[in-house]
C-alpha positions as CSV (number, residue, x, y, z in Angstrom):
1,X,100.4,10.7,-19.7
2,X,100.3,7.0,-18.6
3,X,97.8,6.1,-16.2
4,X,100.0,5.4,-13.7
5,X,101.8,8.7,-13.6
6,X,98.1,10.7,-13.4
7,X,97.1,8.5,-10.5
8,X,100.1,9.7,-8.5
9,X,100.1,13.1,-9.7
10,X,96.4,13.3,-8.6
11,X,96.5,11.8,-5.6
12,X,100.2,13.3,-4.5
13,X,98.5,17.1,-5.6
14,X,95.3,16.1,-3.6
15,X,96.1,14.9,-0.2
16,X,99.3,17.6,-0.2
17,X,96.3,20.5,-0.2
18,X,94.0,17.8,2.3
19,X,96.6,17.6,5.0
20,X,96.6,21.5,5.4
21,X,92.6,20.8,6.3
22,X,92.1,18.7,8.3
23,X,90.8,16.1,5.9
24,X,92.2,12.3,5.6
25,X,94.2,10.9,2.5
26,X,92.0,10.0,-0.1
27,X,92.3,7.0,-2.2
28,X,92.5,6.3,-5.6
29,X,89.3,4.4,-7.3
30,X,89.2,2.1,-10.9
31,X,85.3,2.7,-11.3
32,X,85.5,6.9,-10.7
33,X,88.5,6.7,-12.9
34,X,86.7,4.7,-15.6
35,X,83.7,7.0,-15.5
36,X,86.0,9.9,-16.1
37,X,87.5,9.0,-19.0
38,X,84.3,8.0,-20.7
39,X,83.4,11.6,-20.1
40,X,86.6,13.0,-20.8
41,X,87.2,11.3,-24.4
42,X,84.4,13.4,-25.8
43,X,86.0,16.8,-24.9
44,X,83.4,18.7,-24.2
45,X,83.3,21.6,-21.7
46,X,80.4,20.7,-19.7
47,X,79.9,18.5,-16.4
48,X,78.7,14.8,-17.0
49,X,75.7,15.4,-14.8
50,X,76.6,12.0,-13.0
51,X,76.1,11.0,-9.3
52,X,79.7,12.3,-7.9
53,X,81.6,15.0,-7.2
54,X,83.3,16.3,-10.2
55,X,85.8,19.4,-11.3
56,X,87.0,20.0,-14.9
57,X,90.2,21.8,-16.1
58,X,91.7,22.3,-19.5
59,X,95.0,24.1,-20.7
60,X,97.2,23.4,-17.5
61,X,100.2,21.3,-18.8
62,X,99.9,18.2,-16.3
63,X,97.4,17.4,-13.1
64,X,99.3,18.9,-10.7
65,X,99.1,22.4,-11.9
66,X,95.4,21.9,-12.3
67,X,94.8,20.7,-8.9
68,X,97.3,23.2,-7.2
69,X,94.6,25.9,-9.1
70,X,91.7,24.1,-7.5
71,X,93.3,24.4,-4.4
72,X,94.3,27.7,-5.0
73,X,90.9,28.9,-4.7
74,X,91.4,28.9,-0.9
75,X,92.9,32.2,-1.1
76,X,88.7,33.6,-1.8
77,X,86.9,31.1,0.3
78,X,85.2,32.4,3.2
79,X,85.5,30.3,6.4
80,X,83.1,32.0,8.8
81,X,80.5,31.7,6.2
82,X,81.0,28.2,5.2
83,X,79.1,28.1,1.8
84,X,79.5,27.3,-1.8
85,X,80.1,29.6,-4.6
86,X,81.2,29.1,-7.9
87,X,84.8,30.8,-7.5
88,X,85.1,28.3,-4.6
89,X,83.7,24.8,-5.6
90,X,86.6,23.6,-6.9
91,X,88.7,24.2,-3.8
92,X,86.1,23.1,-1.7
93,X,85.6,19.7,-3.3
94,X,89.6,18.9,-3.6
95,X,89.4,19.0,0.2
96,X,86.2,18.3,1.4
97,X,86.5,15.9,4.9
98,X,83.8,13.2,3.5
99,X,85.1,12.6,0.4
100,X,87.2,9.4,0.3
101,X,88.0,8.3,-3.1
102,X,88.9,10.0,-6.7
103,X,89.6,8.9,-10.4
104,X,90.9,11.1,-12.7
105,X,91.4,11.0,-16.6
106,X,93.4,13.6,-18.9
107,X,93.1,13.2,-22.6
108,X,94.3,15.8,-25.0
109,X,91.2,17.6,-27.0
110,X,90.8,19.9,-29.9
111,X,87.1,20.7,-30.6
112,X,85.5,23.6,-31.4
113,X,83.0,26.0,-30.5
114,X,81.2,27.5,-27.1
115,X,81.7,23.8,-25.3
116,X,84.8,22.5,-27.4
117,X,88.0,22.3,-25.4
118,X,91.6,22.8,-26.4
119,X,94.5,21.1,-24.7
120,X,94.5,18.9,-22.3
121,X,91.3,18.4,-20.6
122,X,91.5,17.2,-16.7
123,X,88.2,15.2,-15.4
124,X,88.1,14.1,-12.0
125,X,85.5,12.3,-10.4
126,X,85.2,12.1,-6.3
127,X,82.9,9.8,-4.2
128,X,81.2,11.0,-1.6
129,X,80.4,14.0,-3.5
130,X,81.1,17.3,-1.8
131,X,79.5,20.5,-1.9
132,X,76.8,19.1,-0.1
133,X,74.2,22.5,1.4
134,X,74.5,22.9,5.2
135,X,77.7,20.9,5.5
136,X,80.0,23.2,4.8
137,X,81.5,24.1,8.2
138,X,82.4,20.6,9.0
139,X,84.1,19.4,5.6
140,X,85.7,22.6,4.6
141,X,87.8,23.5,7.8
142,X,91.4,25.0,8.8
143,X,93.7,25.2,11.9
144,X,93.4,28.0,13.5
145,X,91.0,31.0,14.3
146,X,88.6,33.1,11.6
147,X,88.6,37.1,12.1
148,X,85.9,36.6,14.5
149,X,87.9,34.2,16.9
150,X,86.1,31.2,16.4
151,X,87.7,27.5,16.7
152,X,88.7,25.7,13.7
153,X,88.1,28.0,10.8
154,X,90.1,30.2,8.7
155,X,90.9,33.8,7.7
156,X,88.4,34.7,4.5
157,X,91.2,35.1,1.2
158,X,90.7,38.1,-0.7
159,X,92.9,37.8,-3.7
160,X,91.6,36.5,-7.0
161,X,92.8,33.6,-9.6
162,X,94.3,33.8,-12.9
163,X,94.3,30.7,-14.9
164,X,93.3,28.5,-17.6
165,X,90.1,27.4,-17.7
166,X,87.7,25.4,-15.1
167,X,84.5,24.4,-14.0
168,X,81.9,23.9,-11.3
169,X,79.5,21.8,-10.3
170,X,77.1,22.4,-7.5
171,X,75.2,20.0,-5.1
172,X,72.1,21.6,-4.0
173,X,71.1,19.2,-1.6
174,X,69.7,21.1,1.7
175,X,70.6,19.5,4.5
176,X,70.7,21.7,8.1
177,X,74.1,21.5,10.0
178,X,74.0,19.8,13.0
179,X,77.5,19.9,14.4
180,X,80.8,21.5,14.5
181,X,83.9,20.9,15.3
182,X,86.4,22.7,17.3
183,X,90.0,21.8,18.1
184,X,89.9,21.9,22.0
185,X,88.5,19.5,24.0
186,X,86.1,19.3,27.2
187,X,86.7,22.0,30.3
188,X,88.6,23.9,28.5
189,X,86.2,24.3,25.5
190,X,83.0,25.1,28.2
191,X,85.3,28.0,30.1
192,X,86.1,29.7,26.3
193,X,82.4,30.0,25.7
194,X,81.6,26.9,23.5
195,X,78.3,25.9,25.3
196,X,77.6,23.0,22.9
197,X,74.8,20.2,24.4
198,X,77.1,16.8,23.9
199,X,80.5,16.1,23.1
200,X,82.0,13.3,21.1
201,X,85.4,13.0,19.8
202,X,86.4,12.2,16.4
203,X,90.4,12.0,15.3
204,X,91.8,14.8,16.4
205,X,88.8,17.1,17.0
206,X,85.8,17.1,19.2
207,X,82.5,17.4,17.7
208,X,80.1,19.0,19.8
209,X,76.2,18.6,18.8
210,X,74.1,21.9,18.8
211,X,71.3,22.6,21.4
């Protein structure tokens, strides 16, 4: 696959499955594109262990199957809880509110053994990095209401993923949530029971500062 083509595969896949959560387009970057093909070109199933965001895929036929599996993953995320797990990460990356670039790289692999890789092998790179501890509410969000009624967050999926294979990595970097956002606005957010200390608006949403 030329260049080109990935680039609007992955960034047509990715901001299609950002729209639906409340997260801005992203935009493609040279340098995260670059690092991902250095990493790619050895085809091995591992992460890079470099300083962004990152999600691996191999045996889909083209990047927008592989993303569409990321996103996928929504189906088992839990909202209300707001956390990372390993059958989530994926998912939670792709659309994750701070992120704001990506560079991708496919290359076609054949090696052997418990790390070898088989197929095409899909490496994408994204800056901020998500999956950042304690952020979880505010980057990972959905129109709507949870089970429990609160603003801005959605139903917890239940049903589970088949597909080629893919892998995680984790941030653990512990930071303590300080915000949240709901999509209502002022009066009408006090009288529903919201009593958040200070309210600032941001797009669409208001984010109101915890006591």
């Amino acid at each position: 696959m030329s260049s080109d083509s990935l680039q609007a595969q992955a960034l047509n896949s990715t901001n299609t499955w950002r729209s639906e959560y409340l997260a801005q387009p992203i935009k493609w970057n040279d340098s995260l594109a670059d690092y991902a093909q250095d990493w790619a070109k050895g085809c091995v199933w591992q992460h890079s262990g470099g300083p962004h965001g990152e999600n691996l895929a191999a045996g889909f036929a083209n990047a927008t199957l592989a993303i569409d599996a990321w996103g996928d993953e929504e189906k088992k995320y839990n909202f209300a809880k707001g956390k990372f797990t390993e059958e989530t990460g994926h998912f939670s990356q792709l659309v994750w509110r701070n992120t704001t670039s990506i560079g991708c790289a496919e290359v076609e692999c054949n090696t052997s053994g418990d790390k070898g890789v088989k197929g095409k092998f899909l490496v994408c790179e994204y800056d901020p990095p998500g999956n950042v501890q304690g952020q979880f509410k505010w980057n990972v969000m959905k129109s709507g209401m949870d089970k429990n009624g609160n603003p801005g967050f959605g139903s917890e999926g239940a049903r589970s993923l088949t597909s080629p294979r893919m892998l995680v990595l984790a941030l653990a970097i512990a930071r303590a949530a300080t915000h949240v956002a709901v999509e209502c606005c002022g009066a009408r957010c006090l009288s529903e029971g919201y009593p958040f200390a200070r309210e600032r608006r941001l797009e669409r949403l208001c984010i109101y500062d915890l006591m």
